[in-house]
N, CA, C and O of each residue as an XYZ file, in Angstrom:
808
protein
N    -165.027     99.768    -76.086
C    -163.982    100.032    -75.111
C    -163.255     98.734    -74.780
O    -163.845     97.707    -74.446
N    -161.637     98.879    -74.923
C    -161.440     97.536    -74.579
C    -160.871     97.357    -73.052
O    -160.302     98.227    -72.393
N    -161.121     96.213    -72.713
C    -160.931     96.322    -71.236
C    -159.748     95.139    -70.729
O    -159.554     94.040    -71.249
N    -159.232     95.577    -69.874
C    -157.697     94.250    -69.466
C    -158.530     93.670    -67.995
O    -159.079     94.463    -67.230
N    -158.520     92.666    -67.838
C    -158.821     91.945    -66.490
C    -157.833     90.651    -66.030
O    -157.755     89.755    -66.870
N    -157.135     90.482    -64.883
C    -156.749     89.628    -64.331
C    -157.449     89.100    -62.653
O    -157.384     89.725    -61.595
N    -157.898     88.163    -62.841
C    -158.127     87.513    -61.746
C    -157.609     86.328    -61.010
O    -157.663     85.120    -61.240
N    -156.844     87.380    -59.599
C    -156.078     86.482    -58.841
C    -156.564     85.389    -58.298
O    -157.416     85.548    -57.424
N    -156.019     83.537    -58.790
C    -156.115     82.883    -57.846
C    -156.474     82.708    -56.410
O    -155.655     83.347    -55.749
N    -157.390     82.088    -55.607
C    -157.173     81.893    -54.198
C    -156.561     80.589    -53.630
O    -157.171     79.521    -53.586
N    -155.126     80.813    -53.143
C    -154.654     79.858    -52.489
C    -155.733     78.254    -52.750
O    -156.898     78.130    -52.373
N    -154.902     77.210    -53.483
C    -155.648     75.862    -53.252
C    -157.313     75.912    -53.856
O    -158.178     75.069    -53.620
N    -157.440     76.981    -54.576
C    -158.487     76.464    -55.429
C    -158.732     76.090    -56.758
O    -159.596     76.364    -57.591
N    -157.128     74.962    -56.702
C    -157.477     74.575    -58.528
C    -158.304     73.284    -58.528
O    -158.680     73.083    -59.683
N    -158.730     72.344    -57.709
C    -159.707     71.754    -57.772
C    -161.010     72.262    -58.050
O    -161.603     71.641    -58.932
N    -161.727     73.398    -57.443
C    -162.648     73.980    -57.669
C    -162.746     74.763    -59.265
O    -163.806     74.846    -59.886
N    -161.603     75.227    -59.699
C    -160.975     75.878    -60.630
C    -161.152     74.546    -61.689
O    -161.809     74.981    -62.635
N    -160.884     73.321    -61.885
C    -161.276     72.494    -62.912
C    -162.542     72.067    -62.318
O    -163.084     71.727    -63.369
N    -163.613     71.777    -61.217
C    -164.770     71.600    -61.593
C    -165.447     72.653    -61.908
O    -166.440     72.825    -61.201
N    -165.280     73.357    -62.652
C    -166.075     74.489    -63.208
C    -165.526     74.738    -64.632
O    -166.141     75.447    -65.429
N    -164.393     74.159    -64.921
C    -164.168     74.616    -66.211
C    -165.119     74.542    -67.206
O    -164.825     75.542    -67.861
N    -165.965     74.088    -67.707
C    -167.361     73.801    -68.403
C    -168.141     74.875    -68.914
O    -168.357     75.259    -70.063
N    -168.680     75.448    -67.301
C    -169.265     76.633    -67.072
C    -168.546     77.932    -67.943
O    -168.860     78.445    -69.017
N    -167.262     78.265    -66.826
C    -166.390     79.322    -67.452
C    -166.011     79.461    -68.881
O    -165.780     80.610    -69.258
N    -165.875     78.229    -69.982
C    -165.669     78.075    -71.197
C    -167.379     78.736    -71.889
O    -167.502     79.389    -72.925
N    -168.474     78.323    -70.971
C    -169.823     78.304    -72.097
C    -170.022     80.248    -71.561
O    -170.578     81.129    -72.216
N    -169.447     80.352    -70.403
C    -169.293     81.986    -70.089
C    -168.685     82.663    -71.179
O    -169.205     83.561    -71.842
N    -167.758     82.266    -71.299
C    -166.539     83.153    -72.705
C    -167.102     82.900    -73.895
O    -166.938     83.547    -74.929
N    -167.709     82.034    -73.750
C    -168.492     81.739    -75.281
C    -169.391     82.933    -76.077
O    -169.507     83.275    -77.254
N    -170.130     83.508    -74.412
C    -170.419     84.470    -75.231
C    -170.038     86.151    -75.382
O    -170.762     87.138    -75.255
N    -168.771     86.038    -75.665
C    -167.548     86.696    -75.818
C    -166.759     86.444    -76.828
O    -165.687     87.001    -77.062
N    -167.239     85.658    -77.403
C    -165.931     85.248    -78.553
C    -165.806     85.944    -79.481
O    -164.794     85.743    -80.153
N    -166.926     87.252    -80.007
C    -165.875     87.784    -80.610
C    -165.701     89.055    -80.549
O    -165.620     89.889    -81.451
N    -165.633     89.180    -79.121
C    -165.086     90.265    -78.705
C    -164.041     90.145    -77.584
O    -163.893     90.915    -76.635
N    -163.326     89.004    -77.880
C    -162.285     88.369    -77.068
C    -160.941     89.137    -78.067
O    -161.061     89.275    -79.285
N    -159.971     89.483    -77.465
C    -158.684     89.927    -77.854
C    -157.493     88.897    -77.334
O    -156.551     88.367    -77.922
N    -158.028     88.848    -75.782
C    -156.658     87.946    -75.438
C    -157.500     87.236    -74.390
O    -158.566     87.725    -74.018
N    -156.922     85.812    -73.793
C    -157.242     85.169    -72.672
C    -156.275     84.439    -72.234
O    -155.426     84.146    -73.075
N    -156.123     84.030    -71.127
C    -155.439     82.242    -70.796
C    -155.430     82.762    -69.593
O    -155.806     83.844    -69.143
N    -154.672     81.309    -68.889
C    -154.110     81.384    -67.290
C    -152.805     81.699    -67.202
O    -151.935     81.404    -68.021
N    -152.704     82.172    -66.414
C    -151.166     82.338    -65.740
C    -151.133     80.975    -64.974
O    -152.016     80.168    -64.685
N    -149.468     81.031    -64.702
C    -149.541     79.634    -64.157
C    -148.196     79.414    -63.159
O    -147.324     80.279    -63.245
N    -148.027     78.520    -62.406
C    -146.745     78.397    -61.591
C    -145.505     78.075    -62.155
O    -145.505     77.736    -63.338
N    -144.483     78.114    -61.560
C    -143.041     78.078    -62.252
C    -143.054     76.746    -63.203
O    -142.634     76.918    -64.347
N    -143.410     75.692    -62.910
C    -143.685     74.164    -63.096
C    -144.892     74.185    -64.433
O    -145.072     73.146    -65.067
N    -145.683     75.470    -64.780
C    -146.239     74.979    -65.071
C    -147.756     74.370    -65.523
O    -148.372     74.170    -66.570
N    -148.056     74.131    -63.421
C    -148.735     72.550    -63.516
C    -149.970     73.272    -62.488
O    -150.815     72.572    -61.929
N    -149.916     74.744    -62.349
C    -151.403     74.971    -61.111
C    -151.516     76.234    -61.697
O    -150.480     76.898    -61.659
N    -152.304     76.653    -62.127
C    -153.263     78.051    -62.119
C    -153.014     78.733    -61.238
O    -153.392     78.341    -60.134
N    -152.383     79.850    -61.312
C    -152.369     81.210    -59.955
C    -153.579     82.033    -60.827
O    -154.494     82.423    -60.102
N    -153.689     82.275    -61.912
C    -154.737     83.562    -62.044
C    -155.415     83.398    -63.086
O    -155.290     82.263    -63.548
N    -156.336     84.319    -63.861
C    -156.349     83.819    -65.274
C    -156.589     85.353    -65.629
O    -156.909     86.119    -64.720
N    -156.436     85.830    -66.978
C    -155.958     86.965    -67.682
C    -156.909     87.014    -68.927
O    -156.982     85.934    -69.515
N    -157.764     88.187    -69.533
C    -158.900     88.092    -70.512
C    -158.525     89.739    -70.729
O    -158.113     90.550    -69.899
N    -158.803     89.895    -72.044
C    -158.886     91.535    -73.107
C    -159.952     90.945    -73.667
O    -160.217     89.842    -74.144
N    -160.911     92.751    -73.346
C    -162.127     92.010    -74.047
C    -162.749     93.402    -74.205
O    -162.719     94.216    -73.282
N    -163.358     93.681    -75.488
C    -163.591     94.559    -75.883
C    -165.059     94.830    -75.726
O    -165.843     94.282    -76.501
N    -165.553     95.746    -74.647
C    -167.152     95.979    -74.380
C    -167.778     97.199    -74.294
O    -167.082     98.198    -74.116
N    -169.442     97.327    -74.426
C    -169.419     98.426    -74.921
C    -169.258     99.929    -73.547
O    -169.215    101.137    -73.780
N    -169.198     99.117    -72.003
C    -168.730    100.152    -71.260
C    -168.647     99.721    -70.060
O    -168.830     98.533    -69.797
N    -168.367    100.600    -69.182
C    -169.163    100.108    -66.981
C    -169.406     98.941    -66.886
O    -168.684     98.038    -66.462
N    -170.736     98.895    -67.392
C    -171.735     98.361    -66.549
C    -171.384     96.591    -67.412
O    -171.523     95.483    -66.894
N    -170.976     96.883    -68.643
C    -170.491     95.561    -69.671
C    -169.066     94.928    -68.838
O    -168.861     93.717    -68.751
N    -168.518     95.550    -68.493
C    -167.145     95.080    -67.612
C    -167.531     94.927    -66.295
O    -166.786     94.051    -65.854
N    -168.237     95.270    -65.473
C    -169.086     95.085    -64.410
C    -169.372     92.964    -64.694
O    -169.101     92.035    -63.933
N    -169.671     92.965    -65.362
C    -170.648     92.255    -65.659
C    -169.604     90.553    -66.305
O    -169.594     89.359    -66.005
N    -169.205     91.054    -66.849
C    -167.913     90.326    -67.352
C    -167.338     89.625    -66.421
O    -167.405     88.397    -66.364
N    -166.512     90.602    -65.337
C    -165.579     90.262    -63.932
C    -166.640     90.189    -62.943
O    -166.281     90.817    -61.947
N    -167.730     89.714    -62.808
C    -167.997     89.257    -61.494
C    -169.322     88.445    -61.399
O    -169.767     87.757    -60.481
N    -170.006     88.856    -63.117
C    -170.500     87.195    -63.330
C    -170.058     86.147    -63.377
O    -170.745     85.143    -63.191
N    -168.756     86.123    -63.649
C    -168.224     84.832    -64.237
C    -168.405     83.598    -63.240
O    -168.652     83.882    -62.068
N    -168.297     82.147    -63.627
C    -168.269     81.148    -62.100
C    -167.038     80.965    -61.830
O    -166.572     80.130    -61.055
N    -166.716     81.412    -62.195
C    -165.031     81.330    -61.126
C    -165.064     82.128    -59.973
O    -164.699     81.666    -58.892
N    -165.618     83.722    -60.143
C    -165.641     84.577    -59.173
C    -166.947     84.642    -58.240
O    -167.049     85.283    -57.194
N    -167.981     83.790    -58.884
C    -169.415     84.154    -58.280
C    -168.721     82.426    -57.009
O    -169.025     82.428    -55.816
N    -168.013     81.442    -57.515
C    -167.664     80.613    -56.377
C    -166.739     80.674    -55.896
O    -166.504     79.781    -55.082
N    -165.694     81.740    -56.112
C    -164.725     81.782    -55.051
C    -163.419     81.269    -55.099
O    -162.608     81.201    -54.175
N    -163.274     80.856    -56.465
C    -161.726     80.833    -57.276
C    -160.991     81.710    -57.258
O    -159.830     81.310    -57.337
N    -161.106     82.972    -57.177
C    -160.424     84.230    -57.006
C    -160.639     84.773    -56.037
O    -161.741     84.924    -55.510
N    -159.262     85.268    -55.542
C    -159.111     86.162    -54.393
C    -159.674     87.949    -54.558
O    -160.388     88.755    -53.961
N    -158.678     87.853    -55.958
C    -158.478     89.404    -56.424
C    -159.254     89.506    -57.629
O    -159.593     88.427    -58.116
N    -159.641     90.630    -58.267
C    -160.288     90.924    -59.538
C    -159.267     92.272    -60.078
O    -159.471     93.363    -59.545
N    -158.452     92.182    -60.872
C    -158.200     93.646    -61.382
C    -159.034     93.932    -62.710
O    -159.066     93.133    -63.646
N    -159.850     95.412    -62.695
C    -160.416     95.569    -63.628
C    -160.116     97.480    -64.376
O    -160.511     98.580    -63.990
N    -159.042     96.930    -65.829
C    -158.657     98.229    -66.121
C    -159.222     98.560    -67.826
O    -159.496     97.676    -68.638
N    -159.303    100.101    -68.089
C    -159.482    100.087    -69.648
C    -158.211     99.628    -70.168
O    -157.302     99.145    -69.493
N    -158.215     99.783    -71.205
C    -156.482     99.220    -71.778
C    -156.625     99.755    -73.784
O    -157.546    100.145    -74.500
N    -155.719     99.579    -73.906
C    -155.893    100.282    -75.431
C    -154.532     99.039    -76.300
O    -153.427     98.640    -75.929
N    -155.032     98.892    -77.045
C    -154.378     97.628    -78.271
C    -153.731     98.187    -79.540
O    -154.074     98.472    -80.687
N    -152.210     98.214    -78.491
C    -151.607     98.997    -79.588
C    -150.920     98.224    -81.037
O    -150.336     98.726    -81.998
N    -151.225     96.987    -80.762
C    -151.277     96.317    -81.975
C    -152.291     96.145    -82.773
O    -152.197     95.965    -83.987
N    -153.336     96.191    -82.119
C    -154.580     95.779    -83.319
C    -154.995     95.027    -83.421
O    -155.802     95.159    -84.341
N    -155.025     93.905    -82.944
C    -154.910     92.342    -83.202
C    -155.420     91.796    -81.919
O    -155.693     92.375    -80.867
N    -155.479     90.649    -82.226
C    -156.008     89.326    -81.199
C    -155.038     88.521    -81.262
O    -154.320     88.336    -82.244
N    -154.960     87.939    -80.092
C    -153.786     87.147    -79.682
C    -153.747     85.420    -81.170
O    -152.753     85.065    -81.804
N    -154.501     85.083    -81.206
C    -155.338     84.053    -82.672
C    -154.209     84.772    -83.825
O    -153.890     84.038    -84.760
N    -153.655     86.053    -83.788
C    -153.345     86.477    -85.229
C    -151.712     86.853    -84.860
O    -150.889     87.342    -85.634
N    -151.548     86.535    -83.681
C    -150.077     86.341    -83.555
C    -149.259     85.060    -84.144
O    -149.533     83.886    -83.898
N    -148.129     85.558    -85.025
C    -147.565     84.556    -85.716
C    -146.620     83.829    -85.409
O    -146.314     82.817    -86.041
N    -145.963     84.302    -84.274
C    -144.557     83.489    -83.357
C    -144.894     82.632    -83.257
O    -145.884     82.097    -83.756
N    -143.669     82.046    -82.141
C    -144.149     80.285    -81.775
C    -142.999     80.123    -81.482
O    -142.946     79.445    -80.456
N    -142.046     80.386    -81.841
C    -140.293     79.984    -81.082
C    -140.043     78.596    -80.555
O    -140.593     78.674    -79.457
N    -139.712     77.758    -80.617
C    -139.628     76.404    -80.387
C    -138.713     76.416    -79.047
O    -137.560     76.629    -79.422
N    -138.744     76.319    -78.079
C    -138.132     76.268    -76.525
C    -138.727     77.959    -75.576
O    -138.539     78.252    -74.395
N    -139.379     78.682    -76.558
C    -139.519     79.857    -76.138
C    -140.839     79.540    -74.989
O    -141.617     78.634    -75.285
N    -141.022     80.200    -73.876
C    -142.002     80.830    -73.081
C    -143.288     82.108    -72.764
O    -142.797     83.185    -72.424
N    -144.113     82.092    -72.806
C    -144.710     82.705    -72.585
C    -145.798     83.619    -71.709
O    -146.876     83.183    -71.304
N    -145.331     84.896    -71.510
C    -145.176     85.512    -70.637
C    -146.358     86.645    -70.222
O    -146.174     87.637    -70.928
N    -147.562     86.844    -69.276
C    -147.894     88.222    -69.165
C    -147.042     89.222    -68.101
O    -146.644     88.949    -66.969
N    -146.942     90.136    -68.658
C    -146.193     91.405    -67.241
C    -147.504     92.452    -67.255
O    -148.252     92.746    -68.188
N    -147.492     92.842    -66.044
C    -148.686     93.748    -65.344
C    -147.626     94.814    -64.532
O    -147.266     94.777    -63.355
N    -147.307     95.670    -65.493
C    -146.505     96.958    -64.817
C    -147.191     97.989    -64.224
O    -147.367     98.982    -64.930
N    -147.639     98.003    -63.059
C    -148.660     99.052    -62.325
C    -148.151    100.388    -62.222
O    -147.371    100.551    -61.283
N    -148.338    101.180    -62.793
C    -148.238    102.730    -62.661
C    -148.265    103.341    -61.361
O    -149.007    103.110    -60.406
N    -147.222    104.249    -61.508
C    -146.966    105.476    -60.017
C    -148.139    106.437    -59.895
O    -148.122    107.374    -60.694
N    -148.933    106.388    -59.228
C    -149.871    107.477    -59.257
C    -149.910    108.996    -59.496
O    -149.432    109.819    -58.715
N    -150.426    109.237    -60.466
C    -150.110    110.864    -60.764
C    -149.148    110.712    -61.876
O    -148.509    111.762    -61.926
N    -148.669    109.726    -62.974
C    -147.873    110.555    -63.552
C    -147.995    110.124    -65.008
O    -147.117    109.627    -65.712
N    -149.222    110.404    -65.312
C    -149.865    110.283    -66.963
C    -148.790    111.405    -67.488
O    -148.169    110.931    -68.440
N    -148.483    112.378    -67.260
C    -147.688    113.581    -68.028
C    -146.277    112.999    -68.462
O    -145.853    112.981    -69.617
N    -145.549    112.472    -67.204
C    -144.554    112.029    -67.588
C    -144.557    110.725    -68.868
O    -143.936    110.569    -69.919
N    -145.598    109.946    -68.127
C    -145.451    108.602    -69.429
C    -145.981    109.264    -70.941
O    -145.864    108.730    -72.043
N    -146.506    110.401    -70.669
C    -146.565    110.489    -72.526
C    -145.090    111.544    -72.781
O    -144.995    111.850    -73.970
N    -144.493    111.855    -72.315
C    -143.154    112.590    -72.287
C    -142.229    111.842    -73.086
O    -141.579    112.204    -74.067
N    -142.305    110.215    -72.223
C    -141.722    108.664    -72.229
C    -142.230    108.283    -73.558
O    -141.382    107.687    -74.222
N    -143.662    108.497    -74.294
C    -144.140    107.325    -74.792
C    -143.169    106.970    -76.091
O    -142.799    105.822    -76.338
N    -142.839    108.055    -76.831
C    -142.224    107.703    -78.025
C    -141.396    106.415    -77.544
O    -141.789    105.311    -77.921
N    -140.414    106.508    -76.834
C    -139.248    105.727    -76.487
C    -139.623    104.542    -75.865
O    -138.912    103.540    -75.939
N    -140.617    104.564    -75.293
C    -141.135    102.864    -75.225
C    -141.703    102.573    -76.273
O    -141.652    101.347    -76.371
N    -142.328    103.095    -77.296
C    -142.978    101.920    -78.191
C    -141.499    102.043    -79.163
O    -141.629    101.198    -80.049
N    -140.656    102.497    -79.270
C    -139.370    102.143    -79.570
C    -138.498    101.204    -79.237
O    -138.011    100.412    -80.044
N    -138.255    101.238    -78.044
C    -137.619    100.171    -77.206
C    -138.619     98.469    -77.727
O    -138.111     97.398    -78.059
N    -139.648     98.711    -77.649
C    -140.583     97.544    -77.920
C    -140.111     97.191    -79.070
O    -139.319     96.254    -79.178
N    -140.626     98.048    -80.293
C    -140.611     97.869    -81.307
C    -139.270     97.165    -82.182
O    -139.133     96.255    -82.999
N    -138.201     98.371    -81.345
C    -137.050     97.847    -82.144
C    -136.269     96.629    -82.063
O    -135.427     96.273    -82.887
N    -136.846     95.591    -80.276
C    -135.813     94.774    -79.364
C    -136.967     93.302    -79.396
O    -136.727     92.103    -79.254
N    -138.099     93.957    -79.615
C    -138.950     92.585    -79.250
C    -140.373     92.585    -80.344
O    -141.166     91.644    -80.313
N    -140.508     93.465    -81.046
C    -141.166     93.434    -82.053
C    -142.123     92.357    -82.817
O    -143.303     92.495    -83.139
N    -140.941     90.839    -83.077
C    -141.393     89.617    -83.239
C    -141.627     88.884    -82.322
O    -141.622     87.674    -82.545
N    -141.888     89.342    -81.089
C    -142.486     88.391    -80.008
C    -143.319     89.062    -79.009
O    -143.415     88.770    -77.817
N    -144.026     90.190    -79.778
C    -144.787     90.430    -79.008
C    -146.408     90.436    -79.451
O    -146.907     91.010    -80.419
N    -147.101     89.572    -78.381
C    -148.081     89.056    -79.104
C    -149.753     90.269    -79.053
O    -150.556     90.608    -79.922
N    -149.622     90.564    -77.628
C    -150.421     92.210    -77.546
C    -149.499     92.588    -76.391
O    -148.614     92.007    -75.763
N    -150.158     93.996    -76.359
C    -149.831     94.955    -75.152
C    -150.181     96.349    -75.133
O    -151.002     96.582    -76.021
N    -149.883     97.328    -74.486
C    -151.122     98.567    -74.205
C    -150.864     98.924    -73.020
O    -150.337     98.178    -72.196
N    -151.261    100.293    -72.769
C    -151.503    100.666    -71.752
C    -152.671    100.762    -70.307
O    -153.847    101.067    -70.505
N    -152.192    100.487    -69.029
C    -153.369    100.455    -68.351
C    -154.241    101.926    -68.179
O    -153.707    102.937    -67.723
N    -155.203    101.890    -68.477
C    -156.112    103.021    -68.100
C    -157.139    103.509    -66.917
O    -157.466    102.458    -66.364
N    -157.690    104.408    -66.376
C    -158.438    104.728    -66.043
C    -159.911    104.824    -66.374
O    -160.183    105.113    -67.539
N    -161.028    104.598    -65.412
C    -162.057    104.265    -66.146
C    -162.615    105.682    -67.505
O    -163.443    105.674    -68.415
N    -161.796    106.560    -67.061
C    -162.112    107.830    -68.010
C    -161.232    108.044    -69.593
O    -161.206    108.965    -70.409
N    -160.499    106.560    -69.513
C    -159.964    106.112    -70.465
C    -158.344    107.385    -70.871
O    -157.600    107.377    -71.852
N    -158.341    108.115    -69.896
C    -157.133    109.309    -70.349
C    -156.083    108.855    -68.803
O    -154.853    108.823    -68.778
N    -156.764    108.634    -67.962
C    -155.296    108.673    -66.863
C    -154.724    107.568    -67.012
O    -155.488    106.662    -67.342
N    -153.265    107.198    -66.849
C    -152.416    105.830    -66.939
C    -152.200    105.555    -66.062
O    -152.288    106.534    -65.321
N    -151.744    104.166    -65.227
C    -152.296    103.450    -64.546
C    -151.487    102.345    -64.554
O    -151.442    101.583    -63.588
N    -150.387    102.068    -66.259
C    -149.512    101.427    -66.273
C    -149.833    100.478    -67.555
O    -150.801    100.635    -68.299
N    -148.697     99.316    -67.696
C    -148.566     98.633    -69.050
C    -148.986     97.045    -68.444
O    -148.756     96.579    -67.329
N    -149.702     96.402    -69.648
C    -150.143     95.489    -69.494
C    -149.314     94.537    -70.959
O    -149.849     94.758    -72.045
N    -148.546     93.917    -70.968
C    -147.625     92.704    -71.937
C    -148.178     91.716    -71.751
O    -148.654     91.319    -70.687
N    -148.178     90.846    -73.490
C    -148.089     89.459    -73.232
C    -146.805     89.372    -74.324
O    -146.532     90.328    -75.050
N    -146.025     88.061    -74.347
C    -144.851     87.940    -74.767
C    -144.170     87.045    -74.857
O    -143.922     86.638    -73.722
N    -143.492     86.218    -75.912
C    -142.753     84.851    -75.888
C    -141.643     85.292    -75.986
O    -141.357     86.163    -76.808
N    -140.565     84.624    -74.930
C    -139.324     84.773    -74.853
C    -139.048     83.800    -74.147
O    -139.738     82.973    -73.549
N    -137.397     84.048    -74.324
C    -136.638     82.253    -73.835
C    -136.916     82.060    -72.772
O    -137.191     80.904    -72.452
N    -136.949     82.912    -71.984
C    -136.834     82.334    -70.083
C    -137.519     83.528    -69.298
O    -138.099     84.407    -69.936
N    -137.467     83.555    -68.205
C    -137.795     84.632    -67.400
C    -137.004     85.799    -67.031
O    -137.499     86.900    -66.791
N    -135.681     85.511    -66.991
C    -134.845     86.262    -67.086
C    -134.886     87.088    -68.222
O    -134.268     88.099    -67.887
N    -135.282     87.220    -69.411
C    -135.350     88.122    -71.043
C    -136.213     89.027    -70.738
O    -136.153     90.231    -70.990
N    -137.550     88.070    -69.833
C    -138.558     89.190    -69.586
C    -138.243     90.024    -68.335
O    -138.364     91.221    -68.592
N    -137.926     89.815    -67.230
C    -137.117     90.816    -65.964
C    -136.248     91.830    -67.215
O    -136.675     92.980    -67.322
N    -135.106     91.433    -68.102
C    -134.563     92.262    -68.860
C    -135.150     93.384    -69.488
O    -134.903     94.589    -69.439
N    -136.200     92.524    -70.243
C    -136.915     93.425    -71.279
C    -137.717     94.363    -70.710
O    -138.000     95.198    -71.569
N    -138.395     94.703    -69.282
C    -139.044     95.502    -68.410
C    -137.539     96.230    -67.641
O    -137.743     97.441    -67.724
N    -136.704     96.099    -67.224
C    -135.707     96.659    -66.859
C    -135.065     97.318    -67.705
O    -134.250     97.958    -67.040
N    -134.936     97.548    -68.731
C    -134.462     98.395    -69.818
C    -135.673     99.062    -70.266
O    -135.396     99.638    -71.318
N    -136.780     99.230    -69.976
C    -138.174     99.821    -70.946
C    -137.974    101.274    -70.199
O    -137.926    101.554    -69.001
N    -137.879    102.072    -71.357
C    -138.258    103.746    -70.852
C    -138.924    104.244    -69.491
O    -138.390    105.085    -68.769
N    -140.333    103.544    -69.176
C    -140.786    103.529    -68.447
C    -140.314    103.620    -66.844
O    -140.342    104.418    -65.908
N    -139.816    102.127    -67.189
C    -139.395    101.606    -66.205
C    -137.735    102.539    -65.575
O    -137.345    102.926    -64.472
N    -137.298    102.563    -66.668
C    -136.034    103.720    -66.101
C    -136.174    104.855    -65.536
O    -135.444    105.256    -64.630
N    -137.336    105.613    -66.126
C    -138.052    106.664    -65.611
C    -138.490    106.680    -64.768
O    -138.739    107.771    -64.254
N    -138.853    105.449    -64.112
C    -139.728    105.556    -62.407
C    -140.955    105.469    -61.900
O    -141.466    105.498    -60.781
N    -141.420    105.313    -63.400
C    -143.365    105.704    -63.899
C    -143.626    104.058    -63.135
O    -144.835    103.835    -63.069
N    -142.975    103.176    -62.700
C    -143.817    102.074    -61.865
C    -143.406    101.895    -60.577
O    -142.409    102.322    -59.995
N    -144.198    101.289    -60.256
C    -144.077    100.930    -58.243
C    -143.831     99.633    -58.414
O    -143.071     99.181    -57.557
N    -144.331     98.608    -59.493
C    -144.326     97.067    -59.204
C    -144.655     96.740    -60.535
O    -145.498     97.353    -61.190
N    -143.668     95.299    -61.147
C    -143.808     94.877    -61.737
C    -144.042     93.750    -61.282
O    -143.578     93.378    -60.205
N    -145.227     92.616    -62.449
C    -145.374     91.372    -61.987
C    -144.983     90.652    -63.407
O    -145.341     91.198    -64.450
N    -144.276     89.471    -63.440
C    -144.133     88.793    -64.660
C    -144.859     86.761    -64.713
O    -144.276     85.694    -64.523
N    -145.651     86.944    -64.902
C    -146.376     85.538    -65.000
C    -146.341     84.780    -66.280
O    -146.630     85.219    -67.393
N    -145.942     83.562    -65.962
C    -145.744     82.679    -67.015
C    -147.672     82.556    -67.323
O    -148.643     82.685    -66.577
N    -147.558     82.335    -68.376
C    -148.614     82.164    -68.827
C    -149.094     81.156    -70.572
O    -148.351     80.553    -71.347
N    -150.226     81.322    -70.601
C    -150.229     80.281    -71.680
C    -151.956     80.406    -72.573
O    -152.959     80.310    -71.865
N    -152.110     80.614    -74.070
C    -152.860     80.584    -74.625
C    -154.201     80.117    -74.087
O    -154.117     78.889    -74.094
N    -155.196     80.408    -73.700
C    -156.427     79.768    -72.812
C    -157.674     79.965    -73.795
O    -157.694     80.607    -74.846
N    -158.307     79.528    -73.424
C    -159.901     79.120    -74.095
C    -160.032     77.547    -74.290
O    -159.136     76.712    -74.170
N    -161.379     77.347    -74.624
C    -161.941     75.528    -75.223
C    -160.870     75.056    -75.548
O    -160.055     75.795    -76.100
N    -160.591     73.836    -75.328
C    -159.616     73.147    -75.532
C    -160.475     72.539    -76.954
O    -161.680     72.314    -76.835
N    -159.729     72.275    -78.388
C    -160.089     72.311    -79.508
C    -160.495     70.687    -79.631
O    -159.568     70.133    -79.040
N    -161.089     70.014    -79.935
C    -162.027     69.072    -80.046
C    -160.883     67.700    -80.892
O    -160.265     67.880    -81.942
N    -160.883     66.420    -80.069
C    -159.626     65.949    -80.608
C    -160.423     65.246    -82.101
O    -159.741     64.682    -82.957
């Protein structure tokens, strides 16, 4: 089962947030290969951690249980928030097997939270969003999927990651999505973000 997790920053804990990096790296470690996607989100600049973002494919509950609230980031209090959803990979792939790279380009997660109650309509929708995707952003999209319910059938909303020029492409590219015209969200969030895991050994 694969699972989407973001965990919100708490105000002023990126000091605590790098003395632990160590820990949290030998945590994911043993995950690696059932890691799909990871990194931090990060501030306009950049230069501070608001959250950090993990796809990770486990075998259920009690494995995602276990994931989001062992970790030492959350067992000390780096995070405010925990979101914990199923999610489905409609690419196939791990973020490692994405081939972009765009030279001035940015990179982006969006967390489009779903209207409650309206799984019927978004599969009504679905053709025309993985259209819209497919046909407008295709080469820059690195994963993405839908948010699920723990019963893996109710929706709940879309989870993107994505390189594009600025922030403005991505506000665009969610403002034109089927979805989103349709009404199927309450809130979109768009976070700069950036490739995460071990930093590779110089």
């Amino acid at each position: 089962m694969e699972y989407f997790f973001y965990c919100r920053d708490r105000p002023g804990s990126m000091p605590l947030r790098g003395e632990l990096n160590e820990e949290h790296w030998a945590f994911m470690d043993r995950y690696a290969e059932e890691m799909i996607a990871r990194g931090p989100t990060l501030s306009a600049d950049g230069e501070t951690a608001t959250g950090s973002m993990h796809i990770v494919d486990l075998p259920g509950p009690a494995a995602a249980h276990e994931f989001a609230f062992d970790e030492p980031n959350y067992k000390a209090g780096v995070y405010t928030e925990v979101l914990v959803r199923r999610w489905k990979n409609t690419l196939g792939r791990t973020m490692w097997e994405y081939e972009g790279g765009a030279a001035g380009h940015r990179r982006f997660l969006v967390i489009a939270h779903g209207e409650p109650g309206r799984t019927a309509a978004r599969e009504a929708l679905d053709t025309a969003h993985h259209r819209h995707l497919d046909r407008h952003y295709r080469e820059r999209l690195i994963a993405y999927g839908p948010l699920l319910a723990q019963d893996g059938v109710d929706w709940l909303g879309t989870a993107l990651l994505v390189e594009l020029p600025d922030r403005a492409a991505a506000e665009a590219m969610m403002a034109d999505e089927p979805y989103a015209r349709g009404g199927l969200y309450r809130s979109v969030e768009i976070h700069d973000w950036r490739f995460g895991g071990r930093p590779a050994a110089e």
